[in-house]
N, C-alpha and C positions, 0 to 999 in steps of 0.2 A: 418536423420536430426540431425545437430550437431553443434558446436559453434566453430570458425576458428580452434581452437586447440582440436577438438573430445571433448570437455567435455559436461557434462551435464549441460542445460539451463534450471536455475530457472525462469519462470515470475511472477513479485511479483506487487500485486497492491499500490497504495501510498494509498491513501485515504481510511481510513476505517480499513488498515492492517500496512502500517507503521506509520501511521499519525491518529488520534483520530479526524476526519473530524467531528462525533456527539457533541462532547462536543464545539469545535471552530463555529460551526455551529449555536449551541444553541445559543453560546453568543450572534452572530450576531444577530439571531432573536430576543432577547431578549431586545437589546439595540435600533432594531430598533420600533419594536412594544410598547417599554417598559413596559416591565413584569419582573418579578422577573425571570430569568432563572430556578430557580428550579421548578416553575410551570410545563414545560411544559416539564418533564418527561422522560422517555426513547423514544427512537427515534422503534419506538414497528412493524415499516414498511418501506419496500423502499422510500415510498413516506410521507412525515411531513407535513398531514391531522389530525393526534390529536397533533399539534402543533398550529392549527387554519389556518396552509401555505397550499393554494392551487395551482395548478402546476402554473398559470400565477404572485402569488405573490414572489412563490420559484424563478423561473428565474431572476424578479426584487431583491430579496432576495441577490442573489448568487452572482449576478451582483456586489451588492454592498460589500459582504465578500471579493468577490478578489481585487475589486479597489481601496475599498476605508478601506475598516479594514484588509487588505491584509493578508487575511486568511492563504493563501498558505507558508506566512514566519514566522505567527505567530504559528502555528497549533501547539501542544503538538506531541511526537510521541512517539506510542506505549512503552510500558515500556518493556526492553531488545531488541528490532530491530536490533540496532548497533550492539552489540553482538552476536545477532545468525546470523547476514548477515557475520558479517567479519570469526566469525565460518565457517560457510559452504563454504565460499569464499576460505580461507587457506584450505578446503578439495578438491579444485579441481573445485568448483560451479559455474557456470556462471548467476550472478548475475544480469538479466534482468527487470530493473522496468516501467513496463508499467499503463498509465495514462489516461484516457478520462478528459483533463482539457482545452482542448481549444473551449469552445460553446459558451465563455463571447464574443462576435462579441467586437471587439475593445480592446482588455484585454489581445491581445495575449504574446504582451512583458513581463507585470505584471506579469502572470500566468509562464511562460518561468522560466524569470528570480527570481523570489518569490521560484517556486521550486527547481531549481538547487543552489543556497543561502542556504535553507532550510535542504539540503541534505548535504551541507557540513560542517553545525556549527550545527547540530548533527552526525555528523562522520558517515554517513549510505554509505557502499560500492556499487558502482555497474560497471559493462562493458558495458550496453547499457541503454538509457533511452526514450523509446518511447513512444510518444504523440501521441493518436488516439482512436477513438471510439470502433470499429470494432476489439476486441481484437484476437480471432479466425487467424486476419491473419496474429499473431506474433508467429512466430513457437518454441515453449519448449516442454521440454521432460515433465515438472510441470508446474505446477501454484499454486498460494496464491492470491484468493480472496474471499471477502466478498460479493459485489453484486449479488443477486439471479439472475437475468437474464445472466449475464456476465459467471455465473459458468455453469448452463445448457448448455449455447453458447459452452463453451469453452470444455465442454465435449463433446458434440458433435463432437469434433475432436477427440477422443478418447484415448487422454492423461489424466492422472489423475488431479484430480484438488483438492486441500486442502480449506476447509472451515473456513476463520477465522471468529470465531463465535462471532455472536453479534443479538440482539432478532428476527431481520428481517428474519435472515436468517435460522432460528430453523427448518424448516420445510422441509429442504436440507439432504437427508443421504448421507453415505460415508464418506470418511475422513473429519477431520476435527480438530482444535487447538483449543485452547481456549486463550493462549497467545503464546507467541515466543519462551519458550522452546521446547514447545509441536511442534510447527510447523519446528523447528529447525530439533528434531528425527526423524519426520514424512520422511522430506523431505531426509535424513540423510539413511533412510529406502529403500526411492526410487532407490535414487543413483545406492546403494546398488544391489536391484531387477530387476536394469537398467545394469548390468555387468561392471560399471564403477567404476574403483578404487579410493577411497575415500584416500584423503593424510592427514596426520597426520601435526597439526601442531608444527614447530621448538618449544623446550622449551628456554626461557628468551627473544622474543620477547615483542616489546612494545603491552600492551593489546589490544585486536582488535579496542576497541572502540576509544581509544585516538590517532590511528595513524593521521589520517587525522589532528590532534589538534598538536601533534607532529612536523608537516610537516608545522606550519604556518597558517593554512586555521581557 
C-alpha cells in the first residue's frame, strides 16, 4: 500500500488534532444554553454528559455550531499544525486528512466548504482530503487521531496509529503526542522504520507555514 509516488501516507484527523473542536465546541454550547463557558470544564469523555449535553441535545447542538456559528471556519487550530505538516510534507509525507464531518443532514455544503476555507487561511498542507465515517477504509502506512473508538478501529488494521492526547483519550497505550512537535518525531520515526527515505528540506525556502499565505490564498 502506497501513495501514487511510493511515499509514505500520513492520515491525520481535523477535529480534535488539527483543529481545537473542545474549546469551539464549548463556546457553542455555552452561548446556546447560556452559561459562562468556563463552567463547564474539560471535555473529561467522548461524549459532553458533564457538560449537562445528552447525545439527542449534542446532535441539535452540533447542528447548530456548523450552520449557524459555522464552527468548522471559525475553529482555533492546534498550535504548530502548519509547521510540522509542511515539515513532514518537505520530508517526502503524504499528507492524508481525513474527517467524519458530514452527519449535519442538510449542512453538507457548509461543512464542505467551512473546512476547505479553514485549511487554507491557516496554511495546513495536505494531498488528499477525505470526508467519511468509516475511517479503517482509508489506507496509510499512520495515522494521528484523537478519537477513542476511531484509534481501536483503525488499529485493527494493523498500522500504527499516534494518540493525540487529550483527557478522553488517557486510558489508550502505545504511542502518543501531546502536541505537534511530538507528533511531528513520532511520525518522523515511522517513516524512518518504514524503509522510506525521509528528504531533507532545501535551505532559504519561504517557511512552511506561510507558503500557501505567500501564494495569495
Amino acid at each position: 500500500m502506497e501513495g501514487d509516488d511510493g511515499v509514505f501516507i500520513l492520515g491525520v484527523d481535523l477535529d480534535g488534532v488539527c483543529g481545537d473542536h473542545t474549546a469551539a465546541f464549548r463556546a457553542v454550547v455555552a452561548a446556546e444554553l447560556g452559561v459562562d463557558a468556563a463552567t463547564l470544564g474539560p471535555q473529561v469523555a467522548w461524549d459532553y454528559h458533564s457538560w449537562g449535553v445528552d447525545d439527542d441535545m449534542f446532535m441539535d447542538l452540533h447542528k447548530r455550531a456548523v450552520l449557524e456559528h459555522r464552527m468548522f471556519r471559525t475553529m482555533q487550530p492546534m498550535a504548530g499544525v502548519a509547521e510540522a505538516l509542511w515539515k513532514l510534507s518537505d520530508a517526502g509525507v503524504w499528507i492524508r486528512l481525513i474527517t467524519h464531518r458530514l452527519y449535519t443532514n442538510w449542512g453538507h455544503q457548509v461543512a464542505v466548504s467551512d473546512t476547505v476555507a479553514w485549511l487554507d487561511e491557516h496554511g495546513i498542507p495536505y494531498r488528499d482530503l477525505c470526508l467519511l465515517g468509516d475511517k479503517p477504509q482509508v489506507e496509510a502506512h499512520a495515522y494521528i487521531e484523537d478519537a477513542p473508538h476511531n484509534v481501536e478501529a483503525l488499529r485493527g488494521t494493523g498500522n500504527p496509529v499516534v494518540v493525540f492526547d487529550h483527557p478522553y483519550n488517557r486510558h489508550l497505550e502505545g504511542l502518543r503526542a501531546h502536541n505537534w512537535a511530538e507528533a511531528e518525531q513520532i511520525v518522523l520515526d515511522l517513516v524512518v522504520q518504514a524503509g522510506t527515505m525521509v528528504q531533507g528540506q532545501f535551505s532559504g525556502l519561504t517557511p512552511p507555514s506561510d507558503r500557501l499565505r505567500s501564494h495569495g490564498v
